[in-house]
Structure formats: C-alpha cells, structure tokens
PDB file as gemmi writes it, atoms N, CA and C in Angstrom:
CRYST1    1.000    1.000    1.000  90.00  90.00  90.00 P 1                      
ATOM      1  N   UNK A   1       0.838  -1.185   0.000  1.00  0.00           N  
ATOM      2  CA  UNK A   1       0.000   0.000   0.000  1.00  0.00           C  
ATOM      3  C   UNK A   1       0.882   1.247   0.000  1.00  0.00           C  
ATOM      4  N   UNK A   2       0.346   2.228  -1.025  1.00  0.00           N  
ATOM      5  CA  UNK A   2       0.979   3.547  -0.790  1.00  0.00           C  
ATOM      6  C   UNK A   2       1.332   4.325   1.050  1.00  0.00           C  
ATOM      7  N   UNK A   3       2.271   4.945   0.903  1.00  0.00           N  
ATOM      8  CA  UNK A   3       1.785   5.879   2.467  1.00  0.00           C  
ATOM      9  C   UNK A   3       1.288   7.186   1.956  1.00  0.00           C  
ATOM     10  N   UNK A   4       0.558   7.666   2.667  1.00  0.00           N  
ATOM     11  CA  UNK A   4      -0.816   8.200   2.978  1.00  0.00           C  
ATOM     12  C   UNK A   4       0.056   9.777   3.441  1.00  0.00           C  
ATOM     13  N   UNK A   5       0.378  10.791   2.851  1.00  0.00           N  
ATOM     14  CA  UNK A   5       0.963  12.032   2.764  1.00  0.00           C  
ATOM     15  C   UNK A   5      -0.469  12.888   3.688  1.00  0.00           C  
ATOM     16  N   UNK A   6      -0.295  13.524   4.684  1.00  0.00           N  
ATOM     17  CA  UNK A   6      -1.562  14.104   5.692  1.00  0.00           C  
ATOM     18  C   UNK A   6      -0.948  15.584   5.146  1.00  0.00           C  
ATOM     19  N   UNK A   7      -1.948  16.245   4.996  1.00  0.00           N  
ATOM     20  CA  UNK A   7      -1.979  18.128   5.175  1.00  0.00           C  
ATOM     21  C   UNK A   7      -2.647  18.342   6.003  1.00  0.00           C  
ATOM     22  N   UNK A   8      -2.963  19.589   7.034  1.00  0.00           N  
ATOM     23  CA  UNK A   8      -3.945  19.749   7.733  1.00  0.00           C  
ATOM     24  C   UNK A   8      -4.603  21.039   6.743  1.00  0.00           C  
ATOM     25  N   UNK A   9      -5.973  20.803   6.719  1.00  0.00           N  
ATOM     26  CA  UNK A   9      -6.707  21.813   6.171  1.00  0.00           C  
ATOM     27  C   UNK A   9      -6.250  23.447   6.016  1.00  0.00           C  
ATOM     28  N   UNK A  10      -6.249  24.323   5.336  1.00  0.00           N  
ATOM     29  CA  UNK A  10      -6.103  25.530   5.493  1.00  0.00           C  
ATOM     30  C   UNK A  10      -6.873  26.432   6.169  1.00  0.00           C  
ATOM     31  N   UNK A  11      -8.141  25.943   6.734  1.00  0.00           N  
ATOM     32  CA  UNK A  11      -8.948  26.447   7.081  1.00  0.00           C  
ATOM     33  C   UNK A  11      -8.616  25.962   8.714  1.00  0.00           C  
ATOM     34  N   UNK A  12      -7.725  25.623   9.394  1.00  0.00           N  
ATOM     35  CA  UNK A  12      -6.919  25.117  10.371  1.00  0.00           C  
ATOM     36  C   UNK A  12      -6.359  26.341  11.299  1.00  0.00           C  
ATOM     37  N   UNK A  13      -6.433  26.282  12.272  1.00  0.00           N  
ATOM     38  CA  UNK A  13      -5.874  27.427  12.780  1.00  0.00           C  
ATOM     39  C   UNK A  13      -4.587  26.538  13.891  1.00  0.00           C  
ATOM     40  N   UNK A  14      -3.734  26.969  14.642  1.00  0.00           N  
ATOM     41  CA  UNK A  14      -3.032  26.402  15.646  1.00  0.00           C  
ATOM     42  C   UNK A  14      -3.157  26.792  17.087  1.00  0.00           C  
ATOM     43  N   UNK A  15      -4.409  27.170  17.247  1.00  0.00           N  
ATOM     44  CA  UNK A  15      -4.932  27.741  18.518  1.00  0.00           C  
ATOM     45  C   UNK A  15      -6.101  26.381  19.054  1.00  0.00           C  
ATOM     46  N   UNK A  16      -6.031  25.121  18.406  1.00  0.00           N  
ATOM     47  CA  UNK A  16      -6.826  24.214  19.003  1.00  0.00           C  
ATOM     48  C   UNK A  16      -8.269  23.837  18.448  1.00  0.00           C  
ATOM     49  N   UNK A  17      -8.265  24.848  17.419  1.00  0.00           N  
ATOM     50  CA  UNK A  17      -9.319  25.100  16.617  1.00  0.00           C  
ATOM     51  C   UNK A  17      -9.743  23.869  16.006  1.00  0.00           C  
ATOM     52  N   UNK A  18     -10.986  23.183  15.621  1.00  0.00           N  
ATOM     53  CA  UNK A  18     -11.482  22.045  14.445  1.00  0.00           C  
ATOM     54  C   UNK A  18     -10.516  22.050  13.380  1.00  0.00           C  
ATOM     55  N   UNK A  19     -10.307  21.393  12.829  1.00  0.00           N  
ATOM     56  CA  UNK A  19      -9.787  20.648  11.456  1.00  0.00           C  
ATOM     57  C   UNK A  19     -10.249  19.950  10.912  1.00  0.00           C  
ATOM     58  N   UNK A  20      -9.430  19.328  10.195  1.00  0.00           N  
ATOM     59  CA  UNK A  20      -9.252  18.434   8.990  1.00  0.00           C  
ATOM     60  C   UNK A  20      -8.250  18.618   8.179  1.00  0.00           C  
ATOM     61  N   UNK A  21      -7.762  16.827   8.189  1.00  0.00           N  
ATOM     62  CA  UNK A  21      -6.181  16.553   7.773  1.00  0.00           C  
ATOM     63  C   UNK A  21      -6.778  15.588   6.466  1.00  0.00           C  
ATOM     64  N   UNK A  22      -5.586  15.396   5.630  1.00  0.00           N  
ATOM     65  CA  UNK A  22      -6.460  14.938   4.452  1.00  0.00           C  
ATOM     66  C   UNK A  22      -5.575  13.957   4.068  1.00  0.00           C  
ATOM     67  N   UNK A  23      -5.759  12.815   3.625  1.00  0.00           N  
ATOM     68  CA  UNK A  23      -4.126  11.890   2.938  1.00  0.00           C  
ATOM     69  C   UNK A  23      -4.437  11.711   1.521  1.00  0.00           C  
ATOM     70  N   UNK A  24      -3.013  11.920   1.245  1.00  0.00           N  
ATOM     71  CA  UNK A  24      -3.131  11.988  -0.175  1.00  0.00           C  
ATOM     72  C   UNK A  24      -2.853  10.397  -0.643  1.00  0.00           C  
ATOM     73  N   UNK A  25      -3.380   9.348  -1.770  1.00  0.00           N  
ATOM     74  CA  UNK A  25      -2.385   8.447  -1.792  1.00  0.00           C  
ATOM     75  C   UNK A  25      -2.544   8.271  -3.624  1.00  0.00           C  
ATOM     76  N   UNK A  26      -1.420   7.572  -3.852  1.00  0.00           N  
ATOM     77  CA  UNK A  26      -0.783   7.793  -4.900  1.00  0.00           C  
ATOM     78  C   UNK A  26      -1.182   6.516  -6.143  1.00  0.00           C  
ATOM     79  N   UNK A  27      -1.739   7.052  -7.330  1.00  0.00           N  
ATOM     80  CA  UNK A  27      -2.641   5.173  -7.267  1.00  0.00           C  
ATOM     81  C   UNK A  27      -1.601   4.557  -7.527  1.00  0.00           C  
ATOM     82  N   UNK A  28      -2.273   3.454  -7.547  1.00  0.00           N  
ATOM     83  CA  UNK A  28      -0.809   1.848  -7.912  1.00  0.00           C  
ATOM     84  C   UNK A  28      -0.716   1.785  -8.998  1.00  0.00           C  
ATOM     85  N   UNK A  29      -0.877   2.646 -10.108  1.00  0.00           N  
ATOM     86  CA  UNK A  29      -0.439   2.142 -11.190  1.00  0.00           C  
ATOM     87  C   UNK A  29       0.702   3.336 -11.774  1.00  0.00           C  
ATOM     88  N   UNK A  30       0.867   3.935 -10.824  1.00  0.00           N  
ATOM     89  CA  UNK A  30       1.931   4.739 -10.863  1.00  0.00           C  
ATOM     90  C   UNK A  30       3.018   4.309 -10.657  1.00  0.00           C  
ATOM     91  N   UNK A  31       4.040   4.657 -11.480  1.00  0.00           N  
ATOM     92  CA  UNK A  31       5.727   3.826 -11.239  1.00  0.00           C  
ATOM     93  C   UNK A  31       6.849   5.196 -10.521  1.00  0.00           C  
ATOM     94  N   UNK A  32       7.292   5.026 -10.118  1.00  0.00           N  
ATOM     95  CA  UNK A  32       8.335   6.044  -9.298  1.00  0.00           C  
ATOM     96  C   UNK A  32       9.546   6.627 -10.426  1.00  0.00           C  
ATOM     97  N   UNK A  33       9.313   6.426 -11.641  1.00  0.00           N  
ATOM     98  CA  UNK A  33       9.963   7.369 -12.662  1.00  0.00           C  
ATOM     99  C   UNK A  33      10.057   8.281 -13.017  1.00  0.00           C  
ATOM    100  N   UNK A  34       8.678   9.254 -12.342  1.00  0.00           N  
ATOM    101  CA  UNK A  34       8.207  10.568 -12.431  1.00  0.00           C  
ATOM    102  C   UNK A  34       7.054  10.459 -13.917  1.00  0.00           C  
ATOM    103  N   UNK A  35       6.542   9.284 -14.193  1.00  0.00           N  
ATOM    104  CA  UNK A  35       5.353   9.028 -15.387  1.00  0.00           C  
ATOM    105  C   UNK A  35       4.317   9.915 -14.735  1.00  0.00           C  
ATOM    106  N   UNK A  36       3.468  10.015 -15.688  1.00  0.00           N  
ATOM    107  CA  UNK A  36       2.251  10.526 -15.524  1.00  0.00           C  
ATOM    108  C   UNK A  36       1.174   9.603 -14.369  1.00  0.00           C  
ATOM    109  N   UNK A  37       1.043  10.147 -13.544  1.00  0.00           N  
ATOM    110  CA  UNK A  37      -0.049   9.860 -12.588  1.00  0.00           C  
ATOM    111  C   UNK A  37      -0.703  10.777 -11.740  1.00  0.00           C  
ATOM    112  N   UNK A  38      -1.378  10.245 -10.549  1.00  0.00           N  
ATOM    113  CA  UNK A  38      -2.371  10.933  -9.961  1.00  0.00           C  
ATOM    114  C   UNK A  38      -2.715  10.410  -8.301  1.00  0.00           C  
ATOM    115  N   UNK A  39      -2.866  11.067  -7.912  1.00  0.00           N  
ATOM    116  CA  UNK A  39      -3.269  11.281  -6.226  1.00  0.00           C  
ATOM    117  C   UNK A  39      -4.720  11.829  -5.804  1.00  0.00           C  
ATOM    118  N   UNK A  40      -5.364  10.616  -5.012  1.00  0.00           N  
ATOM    119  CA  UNK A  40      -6.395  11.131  -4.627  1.00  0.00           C  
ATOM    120  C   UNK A  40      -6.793  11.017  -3.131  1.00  0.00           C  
ATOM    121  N   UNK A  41      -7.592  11.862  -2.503  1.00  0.00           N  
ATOM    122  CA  UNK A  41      -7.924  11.913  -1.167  1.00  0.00           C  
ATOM    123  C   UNK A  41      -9.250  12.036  -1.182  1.00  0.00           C  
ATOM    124  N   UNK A  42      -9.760  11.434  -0.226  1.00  0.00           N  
ATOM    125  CA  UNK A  42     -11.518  10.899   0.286  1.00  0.00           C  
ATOM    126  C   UNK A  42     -11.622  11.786   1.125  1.00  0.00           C  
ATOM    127  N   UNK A  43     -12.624  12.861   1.191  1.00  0.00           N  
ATOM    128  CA  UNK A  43     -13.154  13.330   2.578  1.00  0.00           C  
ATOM    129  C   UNK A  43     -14.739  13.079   2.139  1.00  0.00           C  
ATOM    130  N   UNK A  44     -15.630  13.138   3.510  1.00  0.00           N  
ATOM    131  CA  UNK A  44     -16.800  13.293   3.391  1.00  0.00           C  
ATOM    132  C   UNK A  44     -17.248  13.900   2.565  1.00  0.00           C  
ATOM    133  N   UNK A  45     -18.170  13.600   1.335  1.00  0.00           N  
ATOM    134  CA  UNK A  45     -18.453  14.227   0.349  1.00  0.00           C  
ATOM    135  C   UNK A  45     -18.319  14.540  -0.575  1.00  0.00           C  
ATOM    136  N   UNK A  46     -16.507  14.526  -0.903  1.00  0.00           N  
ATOM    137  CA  UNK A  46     -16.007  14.829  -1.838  1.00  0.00           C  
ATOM    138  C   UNK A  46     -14.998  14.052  -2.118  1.00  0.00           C  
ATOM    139  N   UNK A  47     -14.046  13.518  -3.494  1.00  0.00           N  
ATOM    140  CA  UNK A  47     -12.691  13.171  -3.700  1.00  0.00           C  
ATOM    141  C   UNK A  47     -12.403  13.972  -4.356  1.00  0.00           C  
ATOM    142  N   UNK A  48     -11.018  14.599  -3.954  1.00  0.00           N  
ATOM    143  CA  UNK A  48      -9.778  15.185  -4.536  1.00  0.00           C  
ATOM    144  C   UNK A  48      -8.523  14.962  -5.291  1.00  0.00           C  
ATOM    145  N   UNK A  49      -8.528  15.087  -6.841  1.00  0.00           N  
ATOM    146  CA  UNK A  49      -7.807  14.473  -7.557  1.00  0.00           C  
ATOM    147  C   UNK A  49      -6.615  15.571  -7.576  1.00  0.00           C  
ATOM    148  N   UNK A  50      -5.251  15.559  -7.655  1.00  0.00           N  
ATOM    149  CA  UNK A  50      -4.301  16.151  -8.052  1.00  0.00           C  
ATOM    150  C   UNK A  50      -3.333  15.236  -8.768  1.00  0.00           C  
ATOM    151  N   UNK A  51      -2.226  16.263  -9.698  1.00  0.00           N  
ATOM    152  CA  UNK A  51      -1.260  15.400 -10.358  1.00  0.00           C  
ATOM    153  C   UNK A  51      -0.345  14.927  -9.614  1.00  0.00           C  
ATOM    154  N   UNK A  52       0.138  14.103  -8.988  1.00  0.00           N  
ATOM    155  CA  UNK A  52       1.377  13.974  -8.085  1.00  0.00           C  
ATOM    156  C   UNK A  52       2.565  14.853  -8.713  1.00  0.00           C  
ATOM    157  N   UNK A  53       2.707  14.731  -9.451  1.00  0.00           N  
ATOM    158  CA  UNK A  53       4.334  15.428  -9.894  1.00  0.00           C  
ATOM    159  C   UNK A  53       3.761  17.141  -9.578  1.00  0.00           C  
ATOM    160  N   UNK A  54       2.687  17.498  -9.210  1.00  0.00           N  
ATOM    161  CA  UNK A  54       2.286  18.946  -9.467  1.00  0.00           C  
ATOM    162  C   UNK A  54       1.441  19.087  -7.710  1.00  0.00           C  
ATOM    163  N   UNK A  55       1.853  18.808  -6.750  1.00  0.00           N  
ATOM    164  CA  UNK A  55       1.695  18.891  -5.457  1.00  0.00           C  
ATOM    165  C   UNK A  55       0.547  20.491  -5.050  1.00  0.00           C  
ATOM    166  N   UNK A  56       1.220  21.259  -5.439  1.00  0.00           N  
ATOM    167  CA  UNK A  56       0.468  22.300  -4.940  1.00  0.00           C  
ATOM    168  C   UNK A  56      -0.106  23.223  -6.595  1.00  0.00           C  
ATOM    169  N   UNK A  57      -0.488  22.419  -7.078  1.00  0.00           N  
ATOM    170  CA  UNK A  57      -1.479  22.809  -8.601  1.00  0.00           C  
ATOM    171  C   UNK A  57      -2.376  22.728  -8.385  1.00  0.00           C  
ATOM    172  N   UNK A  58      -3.261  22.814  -9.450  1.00  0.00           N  
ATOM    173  CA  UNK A  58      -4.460  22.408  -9.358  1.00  0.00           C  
ATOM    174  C   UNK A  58      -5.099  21.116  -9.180  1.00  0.00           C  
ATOM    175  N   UNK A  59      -6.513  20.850  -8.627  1.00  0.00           N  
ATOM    176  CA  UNK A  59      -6.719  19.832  -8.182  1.00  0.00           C  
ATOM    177  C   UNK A  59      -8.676  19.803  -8.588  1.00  0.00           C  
ATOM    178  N   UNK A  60      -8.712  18.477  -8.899  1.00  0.00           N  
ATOM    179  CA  UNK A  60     -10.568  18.331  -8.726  1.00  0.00           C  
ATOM    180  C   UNK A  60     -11.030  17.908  -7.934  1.00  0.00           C  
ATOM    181  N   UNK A  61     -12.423  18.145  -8.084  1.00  0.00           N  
ATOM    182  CA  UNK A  61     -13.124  17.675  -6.898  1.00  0.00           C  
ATOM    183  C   UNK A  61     -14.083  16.825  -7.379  1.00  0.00           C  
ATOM    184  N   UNK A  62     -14.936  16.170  -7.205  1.00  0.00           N  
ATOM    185  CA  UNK A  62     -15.877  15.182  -7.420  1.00  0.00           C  
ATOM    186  C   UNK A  62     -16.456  14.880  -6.150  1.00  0.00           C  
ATOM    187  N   UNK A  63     -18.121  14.827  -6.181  1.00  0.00           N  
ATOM    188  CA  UNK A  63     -19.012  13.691  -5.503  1.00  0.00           C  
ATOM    189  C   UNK A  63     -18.581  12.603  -5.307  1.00  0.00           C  
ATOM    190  N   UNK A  64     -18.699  11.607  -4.581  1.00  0.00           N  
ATOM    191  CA  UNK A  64     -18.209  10.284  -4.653  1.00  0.00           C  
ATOM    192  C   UNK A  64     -18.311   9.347  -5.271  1.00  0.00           C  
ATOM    193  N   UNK A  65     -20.083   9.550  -5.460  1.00  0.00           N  
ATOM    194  CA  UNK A  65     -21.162   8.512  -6.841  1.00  0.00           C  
ATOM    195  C   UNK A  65     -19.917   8.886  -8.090  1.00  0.00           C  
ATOM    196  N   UNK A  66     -19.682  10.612  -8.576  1.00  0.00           N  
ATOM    197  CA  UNK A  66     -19.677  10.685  -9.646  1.00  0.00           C  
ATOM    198  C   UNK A  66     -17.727   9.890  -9.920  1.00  0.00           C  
ATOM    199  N   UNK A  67     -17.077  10.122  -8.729  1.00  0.00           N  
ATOM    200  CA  UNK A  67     -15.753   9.620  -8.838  1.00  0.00           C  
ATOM    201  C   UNK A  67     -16.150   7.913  -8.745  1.00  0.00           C  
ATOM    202  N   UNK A  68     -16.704   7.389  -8.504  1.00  0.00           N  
ATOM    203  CA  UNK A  68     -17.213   5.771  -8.278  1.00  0.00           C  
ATOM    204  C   UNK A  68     -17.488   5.319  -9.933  1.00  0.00           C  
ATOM    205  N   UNK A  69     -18.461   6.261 -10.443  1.00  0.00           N  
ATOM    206  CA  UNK A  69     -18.653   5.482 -11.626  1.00  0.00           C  
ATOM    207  C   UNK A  69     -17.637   5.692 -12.827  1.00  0.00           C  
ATOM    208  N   UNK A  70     -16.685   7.007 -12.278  1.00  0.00           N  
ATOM    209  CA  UNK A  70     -15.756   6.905 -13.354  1.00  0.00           C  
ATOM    210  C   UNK A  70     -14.438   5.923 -13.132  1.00  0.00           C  
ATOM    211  N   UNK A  71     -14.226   5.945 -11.856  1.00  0.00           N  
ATOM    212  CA  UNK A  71     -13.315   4.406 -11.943  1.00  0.00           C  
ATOM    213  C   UNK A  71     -13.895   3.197 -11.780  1.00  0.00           C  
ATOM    214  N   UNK A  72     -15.221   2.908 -11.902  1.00  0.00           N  
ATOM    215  CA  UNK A  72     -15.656   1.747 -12.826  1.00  0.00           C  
ATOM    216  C   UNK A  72     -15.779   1.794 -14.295  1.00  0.00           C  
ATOM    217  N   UNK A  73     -15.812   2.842 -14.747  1.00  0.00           N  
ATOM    218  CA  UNK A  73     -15.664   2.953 -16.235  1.00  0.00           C  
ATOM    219  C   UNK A  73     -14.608   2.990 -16.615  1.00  0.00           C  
ATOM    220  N   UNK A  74     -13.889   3.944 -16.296  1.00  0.00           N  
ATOM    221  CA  UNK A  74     -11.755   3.360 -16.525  1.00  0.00           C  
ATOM    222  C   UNK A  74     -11.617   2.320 -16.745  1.00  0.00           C  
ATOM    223  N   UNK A  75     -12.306   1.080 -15.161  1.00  0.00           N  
ATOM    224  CA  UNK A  75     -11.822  -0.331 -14.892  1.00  0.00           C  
ATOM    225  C   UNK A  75     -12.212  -1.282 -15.928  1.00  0.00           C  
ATOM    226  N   UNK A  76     -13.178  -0.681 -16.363  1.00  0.00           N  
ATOM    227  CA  UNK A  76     -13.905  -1.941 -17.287  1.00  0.00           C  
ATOM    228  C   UNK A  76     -13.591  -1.493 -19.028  1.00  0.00           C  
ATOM    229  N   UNK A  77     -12.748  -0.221 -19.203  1.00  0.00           N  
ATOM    230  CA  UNK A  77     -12.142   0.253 -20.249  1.00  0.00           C  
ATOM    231  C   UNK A  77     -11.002  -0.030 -20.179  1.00  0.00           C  
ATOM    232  N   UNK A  78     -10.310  -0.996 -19.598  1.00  0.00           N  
ATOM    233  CA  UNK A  78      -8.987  -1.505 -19.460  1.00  0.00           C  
ATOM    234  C   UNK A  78      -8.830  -2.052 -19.759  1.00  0.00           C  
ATOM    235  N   UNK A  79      -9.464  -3.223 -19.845  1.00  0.00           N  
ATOM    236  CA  UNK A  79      -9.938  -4.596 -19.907  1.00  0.00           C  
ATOM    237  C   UNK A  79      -9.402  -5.332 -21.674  1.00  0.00           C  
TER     238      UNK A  79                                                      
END                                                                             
C-alpha cells in the first residue's frame, strides 16, 4: 500500500481550533519514474484528484457517486 501524505486543512488554525487533515495516496499504477499519474484523497463528500508530480497545482473535486462510476468505467475500459 501507498503511504498516505496528511496536510492539515487551510482552514486550520493552531490555537486548538477544528480541522481536517487529508491523505493523499498515490494510485498503484503509478511507477516512481516521475510518469504521468495521480493522487487522490476521500473526505466526506467529496474526492480530490491532483497530479502527483504537481503537489500544490491544481486539483478536482468530485461527488463520490460521480468519482465511483468513473473508476468503474476506466476499470472496465482496461480490460
């Protein structure tokens, strides 16, 4: 299994305040050559896609249904 990279939210303060920490993980079909891949993190509600090689870029967001049926459609477009 990948390890699991934590940020704490930006919306975080260091006075004791609520959070949310987020892990990033890296899919497995990524090779450590610096190839093209991708990182995603689960929070309630939403998944967060970013490029791994591009850490603090841009990033998507998705529903969960709508991130669910697109990596069953990837999965079964692999095939």
């Amino acid at each position: 299994m990948a390890e699991l990279v934590w940020f704490k939210s930006s919306h975080s303060t260091n006075e004791g305040a609520n959070c949310v920490e987020v892990a990033w993980q890296k899919s497995s079909y990524s090779g450590n050559e610096g190839t093209a891949c991708i990182e995603v993190a689960s929070l309630p509600g939403t998944v967060h896609v970013r490029d791994s090689k591009d850490k603090s870029g841009p990033q998507l967001a998705f529903e969960p249904a709508a991130w669910q049926a697109f990596v069953e459609f990837a999965a079964a477009s692999s095939l």
